[in-house]
N, C-alpha and C positions, 0 to 999 in steps of 0.2 A: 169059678173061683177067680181065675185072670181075671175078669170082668171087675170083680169088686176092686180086684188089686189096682186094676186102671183105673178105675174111679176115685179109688183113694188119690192114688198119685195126682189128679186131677184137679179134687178136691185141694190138694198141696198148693195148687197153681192160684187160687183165692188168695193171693198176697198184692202187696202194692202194685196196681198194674200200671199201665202206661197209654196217657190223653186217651184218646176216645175206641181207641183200636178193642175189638173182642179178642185182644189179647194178655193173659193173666199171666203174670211172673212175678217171682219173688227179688227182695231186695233185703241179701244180705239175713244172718240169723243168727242167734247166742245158743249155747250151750245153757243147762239146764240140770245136768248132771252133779251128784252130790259130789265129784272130784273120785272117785275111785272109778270110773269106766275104765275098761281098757282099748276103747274106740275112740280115737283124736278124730273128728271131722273139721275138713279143713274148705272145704268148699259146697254148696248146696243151690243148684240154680233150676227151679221148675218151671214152665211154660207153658200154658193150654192156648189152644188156636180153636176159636170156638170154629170159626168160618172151616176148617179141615177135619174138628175133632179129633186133633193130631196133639198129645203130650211131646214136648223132647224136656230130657231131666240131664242134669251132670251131677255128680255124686262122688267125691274124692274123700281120701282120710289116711289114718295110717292107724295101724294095730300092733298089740303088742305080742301076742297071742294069737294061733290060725284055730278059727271056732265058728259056728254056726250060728247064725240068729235068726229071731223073728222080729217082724216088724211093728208098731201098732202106731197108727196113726189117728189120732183126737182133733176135729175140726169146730169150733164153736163162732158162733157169731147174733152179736149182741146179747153177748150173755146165757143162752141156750145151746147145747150141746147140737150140733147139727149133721156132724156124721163122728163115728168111730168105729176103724176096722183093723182085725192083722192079715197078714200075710205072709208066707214063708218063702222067700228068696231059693231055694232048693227046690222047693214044690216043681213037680212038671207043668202046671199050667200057670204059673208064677215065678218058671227061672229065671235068673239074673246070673250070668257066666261070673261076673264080678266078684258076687257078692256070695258063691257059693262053692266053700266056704269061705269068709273073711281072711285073707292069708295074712300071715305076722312080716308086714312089712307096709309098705304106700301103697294103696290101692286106689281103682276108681271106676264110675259104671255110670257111663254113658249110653244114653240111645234116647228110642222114640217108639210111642206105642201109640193106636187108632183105637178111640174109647166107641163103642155102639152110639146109635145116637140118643136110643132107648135110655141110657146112663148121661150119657153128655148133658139131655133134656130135664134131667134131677136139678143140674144147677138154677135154679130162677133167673129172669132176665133180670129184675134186680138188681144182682151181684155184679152186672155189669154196667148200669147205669145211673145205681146211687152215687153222689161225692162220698168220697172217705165212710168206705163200708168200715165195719168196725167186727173186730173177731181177734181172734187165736188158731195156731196151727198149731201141735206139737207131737214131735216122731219120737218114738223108743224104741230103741235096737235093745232085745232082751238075748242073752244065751241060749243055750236048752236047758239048762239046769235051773233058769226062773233070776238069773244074775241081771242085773242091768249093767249094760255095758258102755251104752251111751245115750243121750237125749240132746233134741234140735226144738227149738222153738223159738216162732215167728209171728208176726202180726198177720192179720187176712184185714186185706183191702184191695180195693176193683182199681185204685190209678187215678181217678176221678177225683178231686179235690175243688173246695171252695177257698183254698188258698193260693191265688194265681199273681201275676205281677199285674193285672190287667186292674185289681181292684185298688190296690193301694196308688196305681196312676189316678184310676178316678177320684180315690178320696181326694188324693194331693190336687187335681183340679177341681175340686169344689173346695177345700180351701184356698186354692191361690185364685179364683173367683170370689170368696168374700172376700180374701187382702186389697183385691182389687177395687172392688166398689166399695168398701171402706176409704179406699187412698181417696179414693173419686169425690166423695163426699166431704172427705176432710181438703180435698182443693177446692169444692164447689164454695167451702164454706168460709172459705178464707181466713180460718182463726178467728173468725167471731167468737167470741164469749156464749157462752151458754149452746153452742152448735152439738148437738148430738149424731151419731150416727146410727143406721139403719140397722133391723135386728132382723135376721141373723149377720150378725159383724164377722171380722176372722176368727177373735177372741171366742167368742161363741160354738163357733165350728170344729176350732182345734179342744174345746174342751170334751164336745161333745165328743172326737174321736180318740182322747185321751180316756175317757169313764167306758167305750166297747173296748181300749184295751185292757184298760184296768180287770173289767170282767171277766177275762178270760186269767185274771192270776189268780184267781183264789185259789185255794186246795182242796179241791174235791175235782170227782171222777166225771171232769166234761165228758159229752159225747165225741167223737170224732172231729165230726162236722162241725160243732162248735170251736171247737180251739185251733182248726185250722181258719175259720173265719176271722176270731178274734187277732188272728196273727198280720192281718192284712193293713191293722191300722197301728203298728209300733212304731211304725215313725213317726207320731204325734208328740211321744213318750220321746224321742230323742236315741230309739232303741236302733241304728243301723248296723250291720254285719257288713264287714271292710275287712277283707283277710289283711293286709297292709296294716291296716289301725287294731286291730285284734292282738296281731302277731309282735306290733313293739309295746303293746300294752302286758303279753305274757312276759315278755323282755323287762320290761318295769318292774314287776312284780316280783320276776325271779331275784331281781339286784333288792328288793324290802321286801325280804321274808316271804315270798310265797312259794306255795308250793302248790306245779306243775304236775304231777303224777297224772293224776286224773282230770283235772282242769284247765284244757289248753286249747285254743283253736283247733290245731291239726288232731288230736282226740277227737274232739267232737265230729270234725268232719270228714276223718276217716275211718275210727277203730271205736265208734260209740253207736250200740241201736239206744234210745230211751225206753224204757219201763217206764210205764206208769201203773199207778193205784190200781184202778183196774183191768193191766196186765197186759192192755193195747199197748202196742207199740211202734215207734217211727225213727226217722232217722234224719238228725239235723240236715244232714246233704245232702235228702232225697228233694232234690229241689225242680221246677218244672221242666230246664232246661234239659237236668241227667236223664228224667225221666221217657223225654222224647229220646235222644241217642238211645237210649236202652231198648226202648221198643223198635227204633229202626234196626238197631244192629239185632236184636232178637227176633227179627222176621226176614232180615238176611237168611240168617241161620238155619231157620227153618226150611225158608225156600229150598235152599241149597243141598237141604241135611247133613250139616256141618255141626261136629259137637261144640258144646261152647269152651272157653280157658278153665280151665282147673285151678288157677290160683285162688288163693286162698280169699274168702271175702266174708270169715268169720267176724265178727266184731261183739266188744263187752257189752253185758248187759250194764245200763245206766241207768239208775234207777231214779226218778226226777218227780218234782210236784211243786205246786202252788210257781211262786215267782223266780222258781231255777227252772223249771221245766218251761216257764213261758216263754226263759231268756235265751235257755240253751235249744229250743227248736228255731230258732232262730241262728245258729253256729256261734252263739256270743256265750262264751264262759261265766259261771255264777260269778267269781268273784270279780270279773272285768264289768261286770255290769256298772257301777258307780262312773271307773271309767272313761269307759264309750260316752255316758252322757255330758258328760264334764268335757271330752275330745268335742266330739260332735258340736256340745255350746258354745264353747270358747272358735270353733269354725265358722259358723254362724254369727258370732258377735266380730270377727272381726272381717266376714263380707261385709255386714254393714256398715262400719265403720269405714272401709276401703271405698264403699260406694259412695256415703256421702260426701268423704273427706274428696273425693274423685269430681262429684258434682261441686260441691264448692269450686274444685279450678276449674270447672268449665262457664261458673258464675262470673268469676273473677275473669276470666277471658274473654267473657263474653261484653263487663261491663267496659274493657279495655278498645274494646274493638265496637260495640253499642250501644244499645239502650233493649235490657232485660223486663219482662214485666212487675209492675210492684210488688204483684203477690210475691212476688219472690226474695224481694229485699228483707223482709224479717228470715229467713232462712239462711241468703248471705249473712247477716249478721249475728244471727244465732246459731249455727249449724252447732255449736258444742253444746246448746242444749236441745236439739232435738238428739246429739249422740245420748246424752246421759238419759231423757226419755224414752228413747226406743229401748236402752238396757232395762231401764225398770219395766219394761211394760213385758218385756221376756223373761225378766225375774216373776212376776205377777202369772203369765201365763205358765210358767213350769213348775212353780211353788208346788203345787200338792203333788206332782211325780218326783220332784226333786227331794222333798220330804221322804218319802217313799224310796228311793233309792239310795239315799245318805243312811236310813235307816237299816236297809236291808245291807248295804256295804258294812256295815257296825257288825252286824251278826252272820254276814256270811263270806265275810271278805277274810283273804290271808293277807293281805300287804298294810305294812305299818302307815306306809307311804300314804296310801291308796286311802285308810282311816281319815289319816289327818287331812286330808284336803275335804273328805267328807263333811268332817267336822267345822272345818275353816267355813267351807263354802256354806253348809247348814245357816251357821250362824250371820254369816256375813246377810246373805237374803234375808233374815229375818231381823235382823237389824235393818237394812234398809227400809223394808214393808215396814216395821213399827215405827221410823223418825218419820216416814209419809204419815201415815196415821196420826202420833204426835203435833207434829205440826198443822198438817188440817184441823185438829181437835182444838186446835190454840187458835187459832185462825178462829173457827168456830164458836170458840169464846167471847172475841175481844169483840165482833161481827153483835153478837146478842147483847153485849154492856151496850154499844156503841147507838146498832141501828135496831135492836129488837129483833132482827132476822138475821136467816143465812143465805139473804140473796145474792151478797157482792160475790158469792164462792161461782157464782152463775155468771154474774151481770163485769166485772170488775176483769180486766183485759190480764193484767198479770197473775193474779191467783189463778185465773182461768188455764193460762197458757202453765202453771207449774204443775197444776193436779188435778187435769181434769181428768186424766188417762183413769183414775177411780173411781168417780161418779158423776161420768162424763152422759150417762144414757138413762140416770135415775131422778124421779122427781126433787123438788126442793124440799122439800120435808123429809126424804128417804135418801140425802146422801152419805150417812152412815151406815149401809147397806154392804159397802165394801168391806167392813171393816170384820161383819158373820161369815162373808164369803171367803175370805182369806183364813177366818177359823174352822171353816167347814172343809178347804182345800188340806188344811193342815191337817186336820180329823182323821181324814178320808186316807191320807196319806201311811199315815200313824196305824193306824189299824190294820189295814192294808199286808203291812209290810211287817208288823209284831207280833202279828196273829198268824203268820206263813206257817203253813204246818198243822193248824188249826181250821178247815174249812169250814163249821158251824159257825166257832167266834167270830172269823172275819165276817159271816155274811150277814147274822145279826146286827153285828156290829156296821158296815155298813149299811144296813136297810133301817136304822135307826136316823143315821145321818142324812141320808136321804129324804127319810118322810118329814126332818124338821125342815128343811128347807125347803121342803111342798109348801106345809105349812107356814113357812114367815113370805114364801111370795104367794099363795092364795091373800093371807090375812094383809099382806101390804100394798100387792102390785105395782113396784116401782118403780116400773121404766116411765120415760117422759111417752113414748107410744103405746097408746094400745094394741097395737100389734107386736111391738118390744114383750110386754105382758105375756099375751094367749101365747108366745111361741116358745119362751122361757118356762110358763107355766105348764106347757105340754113336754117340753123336751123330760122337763122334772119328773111327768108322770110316768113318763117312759124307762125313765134310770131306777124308780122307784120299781116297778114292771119288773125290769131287767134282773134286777137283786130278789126279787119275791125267783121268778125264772130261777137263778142259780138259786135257792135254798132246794128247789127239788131234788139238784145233781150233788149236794149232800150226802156221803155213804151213809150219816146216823139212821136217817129217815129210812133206808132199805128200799130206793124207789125203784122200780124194775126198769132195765137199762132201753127196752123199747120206749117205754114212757121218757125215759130221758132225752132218748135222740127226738121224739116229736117236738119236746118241749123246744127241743136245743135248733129247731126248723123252724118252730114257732118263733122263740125268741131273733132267728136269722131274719126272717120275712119283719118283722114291727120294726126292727133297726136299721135294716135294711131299706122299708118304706119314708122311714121318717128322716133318712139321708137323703132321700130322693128328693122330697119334700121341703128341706131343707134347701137344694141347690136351687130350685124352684121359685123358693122365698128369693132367695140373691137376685136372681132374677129380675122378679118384681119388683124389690126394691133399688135396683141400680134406677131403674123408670121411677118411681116412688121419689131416689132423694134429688133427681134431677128434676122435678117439677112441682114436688111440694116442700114449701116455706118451714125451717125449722119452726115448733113450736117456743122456746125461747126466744130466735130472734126475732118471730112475731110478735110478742108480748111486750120486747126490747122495747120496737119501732112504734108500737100503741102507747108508752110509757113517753115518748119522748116525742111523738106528736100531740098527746094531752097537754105537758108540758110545756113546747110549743105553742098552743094554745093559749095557755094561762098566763102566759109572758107577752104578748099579742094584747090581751083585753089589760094587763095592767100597765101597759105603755100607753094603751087608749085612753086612760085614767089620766094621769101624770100630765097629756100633752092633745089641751087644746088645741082648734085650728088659731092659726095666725090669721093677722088680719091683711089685705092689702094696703099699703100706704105707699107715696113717694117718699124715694128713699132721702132728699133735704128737703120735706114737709118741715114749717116749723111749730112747735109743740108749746110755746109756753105764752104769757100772756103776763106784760110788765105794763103796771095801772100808772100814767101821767096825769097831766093836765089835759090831753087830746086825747084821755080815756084810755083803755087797755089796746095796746100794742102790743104786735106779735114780735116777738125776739128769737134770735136763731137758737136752735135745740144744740145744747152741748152732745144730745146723746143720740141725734142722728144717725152716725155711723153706729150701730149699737154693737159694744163690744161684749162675745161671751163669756170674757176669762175672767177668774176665779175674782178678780177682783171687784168688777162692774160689780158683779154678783153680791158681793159684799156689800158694796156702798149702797144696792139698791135696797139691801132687806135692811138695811141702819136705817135708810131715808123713810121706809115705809112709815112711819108715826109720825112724821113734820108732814106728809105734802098727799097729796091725792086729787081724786077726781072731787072729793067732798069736802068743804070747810068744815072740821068738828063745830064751829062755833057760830059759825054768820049763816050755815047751809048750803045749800048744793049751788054751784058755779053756773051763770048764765053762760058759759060757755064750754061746760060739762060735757056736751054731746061730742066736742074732739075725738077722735080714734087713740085710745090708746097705744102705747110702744110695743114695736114690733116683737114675738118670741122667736126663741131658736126652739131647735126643733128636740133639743133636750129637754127633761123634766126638771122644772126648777120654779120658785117662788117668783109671780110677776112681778115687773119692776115699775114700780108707781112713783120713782121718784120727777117732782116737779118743784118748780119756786114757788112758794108760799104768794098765796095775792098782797099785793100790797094797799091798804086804803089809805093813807095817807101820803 
C-alpha cells in the first residue's frame, strides 16, 4: 500500500518541471473546493528526482477542526484519466506524523520517500521530454464520515516548453534582416520611380508573424504546445510585457474608472494560476528564467535533504480565454491591452523620428564641413516627408491588430480614458488609409481622361515618391490591390476581436477571409515579380492551412485532445518551416536586388532609348548635310555690257537669327536658282548658301537677273 502511496505522490511531481533536468516539480496550485472545507492549504511543493527516485514534498495548512482524512489523488493527461488512488495518512504503511490526525491549528508535513523503480518506471520517458505536456492533478482530503474538507488542483507538465526567449530573437532577426534588405534596395534604387522591392520585404514578414500570433487568440481549447508557440511572436502585434509600462498603465486606469481587483500586473504575476476551457493550467510568471532558479534551488535541496519554505505559494484560480488569455500569459492585463500597444507605438514612432531628425544634422554637418553624396540630397531636403511616410507605412502595417485591439479595448476595457483614445486613434488611421486611397483614386482618374492609362502612378517622380509605399511591388493594372488588403486587414481584425468568446464564429469567420484572398491573388497575381507572386501565393496557402488547423481545436466538434496536440505539432512544424524558408528567401534576394535590374526601371530606360531614337531619325529629316564653300565666295551675278559680273554676296557672313530667316522665306518667290520665265540660269551650277545646323526652310534668296 506505501508503494501506491509513493507513486501517487510522485505522480503529483508531473507538474511544470524545470529545463531539461529529470526533475518534476510543481509551480504553485488553486484550491478547488465548494468554500465549506475546513482545511486552509496554504503551501503545496512536490518534486521527483527521476536520477534517485527520491520524492521530497512540503505540505502546510491550517484547520479548523483536529480530524482525520483520507487522501485521493486524480492524475490525467491529455484528456485521459492516467492514474487515481487514496491513501490514508494513519495507515501503518502510509503514515504521515503530520497529518495524523490533522490538528486544529497550522500544521505542515515535510519529508522525502524513495519510490521502487518497479513504480518509478510506470511514468513514460515521455513525461519527461515532451515541450508542455498537458494534464491535470487534483487532491481531496475527505473526512471519515465521507465530508470534503479540502481540494488542491494543479496543471501536470514536464518544464519543457516551446515558449523560449531564443525564438522570439530569432523571429526579430529575420525581420530585422528583411528591414534590411528592403533599406538596401530602396538605396540601391535611388528613388527611381517605379523601383519595387524584393519579396519577402519586412512588411511581408511582420505580417506573416502578426496572422501565428493572431492564431493562437481565438477561443477554443489550444493544445499546450501550441499557444506556448504562438506566444513567441507577440511582439509583431506590438504585445511587450514591461513591469515599469504595465504598472503606470494600472495607475492610468485606476485615476478613469478602472478597476484593479483582479486586473493588475502584480496579480497576474504573483497571485494568479490561469484556467483554461480545458482546465490546463499556467502561470503568467512561470517564465524561463524562474523556472531555471527553481530547479537549481530544488536540487540543492534535495542534495542536502533540506525541507523546502512553507510560505504560502497559493494563488487564484483565473479563469481566461480567446484574447484575455493570450494577453494575460503574457503578464499584460486584459484591459491594459489597448494600452501597451498605443505605449509601445507612440515609442517606436518617436525613435524614428529622433533618428532621422538626428541624421539630418549629421547631413547638415557634413554639408558644412563637405561634400555628401547626391543620393542623399533629396533626403536633406525632404526628411519631413520621409517622417510623415515611415508613420503611414506603420499605420498600414498595424491596421488589422490595431483594429483588433481598439475593438477588443470597446468591450473589455474598464477605463473611460483608455476608450477614448481607442476611439480617437481607431479613426484617426482609418481616415488616413482612406484620404491615401482617395487621392490615388483621383489621381487615377484624371491619369485615364488625360493619358488613357495609370502609368504616370509608376513612371512620374513625384506621385511615385508620395504613394508608392501602396502599390509599390504590384503590377500596373493591379494597383488597386491595396485598397482589398486594407479591407481584408480590417475584416480579419473585426472578427477576430467581436467574436472573442465565440471560437466556431471567429474561426469560420476567419477561414472565410482567408480563402478570398487566396482567391483574388490566384485569379490576379500582382506583384511586378514572379517570385513576389509564388511566395505571397504560398504564405496564403498556409494561413488558409493554419485556420482549417484551429477548426479542429474547436470544443463543438468534440475532437479528442491527442488528436489535438498532433495537429497543434503539425501545425508548429509547417509554420515553423516556412519561417525558415522565409529568412532564406531574404537571403537570396538581398543577392537578387543587387544584381538584377528593376523591372520598371527596365521598361523606363527601353521607353526612352526608343524615344531617343525617334528624335535622332526626325532631326535626320529636317537637316541636310551643308555644303563646303569659302566663307567670302561671291554668290550673285549682275548682267552689264561686259556681260554678267560677279558682285559681292550681302549674305556671306550667313546670319541665323530670326530675322535672316524671315527675309529668306519672303524672298523665296522673287529669286532662285531658276528663272520662272526665261529657264534655268547658265550659271545655275553655283553652290548654293551655306545651312546652320538647325532645321529650317533653305534660303534661296538671290538678285533677280537683269536683261536689260
Amino acid at each position: 500500500m506505501w508503494r501506491r502511496t509513493a507513486l501517487a505522490v510522485a505522480c503529483i511531481g508531473l507538474l511544470p518541471s524545470v529545463l531539461g533536468a529529470d526533475i518534476l516539480k510543481n509551480d504553485g496550485f488553486t484550491t478547488c473546493a465548494n468554500g465549506t472545507g475546513t482545511i486552509k492549504v496554504n503551501n503545496v511543493e512536490v518534486s521527483f528526482d527521476r536520477d534517485t527516485n527520491r520524492v521530497t514534498f512540503d505540505f502546510s495548512g491550517e484547520s479548523t477542526v483536529e480530524q482525520e482524512v483520507t487522501a485521493e489523488l486524480t492524475v490525467t493527461a491529455y484528456g485521459i484519466q492516467a492514474f487515481k488512488e487514496s491513501f490514508d495518512p494513519c495507515a501503518e504503511d502510509t503514515k504521515i506524523d503530520e497529518l495524523c490526525p490533522v490538528p486544529a491549528r497550522a500544521f505542515s508535513a515535510k519529508g522525502s520517500l524513495t519510490i521502487p523503480s518497479e513504480y518509478a518506471d510506470m511514468i513514460p520517458s515521455l513525461a519527461y521530454s515532451v515541450p508542455d505536456l498537458e494534464g491535470s492533478a487534483q487532491v481531496v482530503l475527505t473526512a471519515k464520515d465521507g465530508t470534503e474538507v479540502a481540494c488542491l488542483q494543479t496543471g501536470v507538465n514536464n518544464g519543457k516548453t516551446v515558449q523560449v526567449p531564443a525564438v522570439s530573437y530569432v523571429a526579430a532577426a529575420v525581420a530585422a534582416a528583411a528591414l534590411a534588405v528592403s533599406l538596401v534596395g530602396a538605396a540601391m534604387s535611388g528613388g527611381n520611380p517605379g523601383t519595387t522591392t524584393a519579396s519577402p520585404g519586412f512588411c511581408e514578414v511582420i505580417w506573416w508573424f502578426q496572422g501565428m500570433a493572431m492564431n493562437g487568440m481565438h477561443s477554443v481549447p489550444y493544445p499546450a504546445i501550441y499557444r506556448s508557440f504562438s506566444k513567441n511572436f507577440a511582439f509583431s502585434t506590438g504585445l511587450v510585457s514591461w513591469a515599469g509600462l504595465q504598472r503606470s498603465i494600472d495607475s492610468f486606469r485606476a485615476k478613469t474608472g478602472g478597476d484593479l481587483t483582479d486586473s493588475n500586473y502584480d496579480f497576474l504575476r504573483n497571485n494568479a494560476t490561469l484556467i483554461w476551457p480545458d482546465n490546463s493550467t499556467s502561470t503568467a510568471s512561470s517564465s524561463f528564467k524562474k523556472r531555471a532558479l527553481l530547479v537549481v534551488r530544488q536540487a540543492i535541496d534535495i542534495g542536502n535533504d533540506t525541507s523546502s519554505s512553507s510560505e504560502s505559494n497559493e494563488k487564484q484560480a483565473h479563469f481566461v480565454d480567446g484574447i484575455q488569455g493570450y494577453v494575460e500569459q503574457l503578464t499584460i492585463p486584459d484591459a491594459n491591452t489597448f494600452m501597451t500597444v498605443l505605449l509601445v507605438f507612440a515609442i517606436v514612432i518617436a525613435a524614428i523620428i529622433v533618428f532621422i531628425l538626428l541624421f539630418k544634422v549629421i547631413l547638415e554637418a557634413w554639408a558644412l564641413f563637405g561634400t555628401f553624396p547626391k543620393s542623399l540630397t533629396t533626403f536633406r531636403k525632404e526628411y519631413w516627408r520621409v517622417i510623415a511616410q515611415t508613420i503611414v507605412s506603420l499605420i498600414l502595417l498595424l491596421y488589422g491588430v490595431w483594429t483588433l485591439y481598439c475593438i477588443f479595448q470597446f468591450t473589455h476595457g474598464d477605463s473611460w480614458a483608455a476608450k477614448l483614445l481607442a476611439a480617437v486613434t481607431l479613426a484617426l488611421f482609418t481616415a488616413i488609409l482612406a484620404f491615401y486611397t482617395w487621392k490615388i483614386w483621383s489621381i487615377v482618374s484624371k491619369l485615364k481622361k488625360l493619358e488613357g492609362n495609370t502609368y504616370s502612378l509608376y513612371e512620374n517622380k513625384e506621385t511615385w515618391k508620395k504613394y508608392k509605399i501602396f502599390y509599390e511591388n504590384y503590377k500596373r493594372g493591379y494597383w488597386w490591390l491595396f485598397i482589398p488588403f486594407i479591407v481584408y486587414m480590417f475584416a480579419k481584425g473585426c472578427v477576430l476581436a467581436a467574436g472573442d468568446g465565440h471560437g466556431l464564429v471567429q474561426t469560420i469567420g476567419q477561414l472565410v477571409i482567408e480563402a478570398i484572398m487566396l482567391v483574388l491573388l490566384l485569379w490576379s497575381r500582382p506583384y511586378e515579380r514572379k517570385s513576389g507572386n509564388w511566395i505571397n501565393i504560398i504564405i496564403q496557402v498556409v494561413r488558409v492551412l493554419s485556420v482549417v488547423c484551429i477548426l479542429i481545436f474547436v470544443q463543438e466538434l468534440g475532437v479528442a485532445q491527442t488528436t489535438k496536440t498532433i495537429t497543434g505539432v503539425v501545425l508548429i512544424a509547417v509554420q515553423s518551416g516556412l519561417t525558415a524558408i522565409l529568412f532564406l528567401l531574404i537571403v537570396i534576394n538581398s543577392i537578387i536586388t543587387c544584381c538584377k535590374e528593376n523591372p520598371h526601371r527596365k521598361r523606363r530606360k527601353a521607353a526612352e532609348k526608343h524615344l531617343s531614337q525617334d528624335m535622332e531619325g526626325d532631326a535626320f529629316l529636317l537637316q541636310p548635310s551643308p555644303y563646303a564653300a569659302p566663307p567670302q565666295h561671291t554668290r550673285h551675278l549682275s548682267k552689264s555690257g561686259h556681260g554678267y559680273q560677279p558682285v559681292p554676296d550681302p549674305y556671306a557672313q550667313f546670319d541665323d537669327s530670326q530675322e535672316t530667316l524671315v527675309r529668306g522665306a519672303a524672298e523665296m518667290g522673287t529669286s532662285g536658282y531658276y528663272n520662272l520665265n526665261n529657264g534655268p540660269s547658265q550659271h545655275s551650277h553655283s553652290p548654293p548658301p551655306p545651312f546652320s545646323r538647325e532645321s529650317r526652310l533653305p534660303d534661296m534668296s538671290y538678285e533677280s537677273y537683269r536683261h536689260k
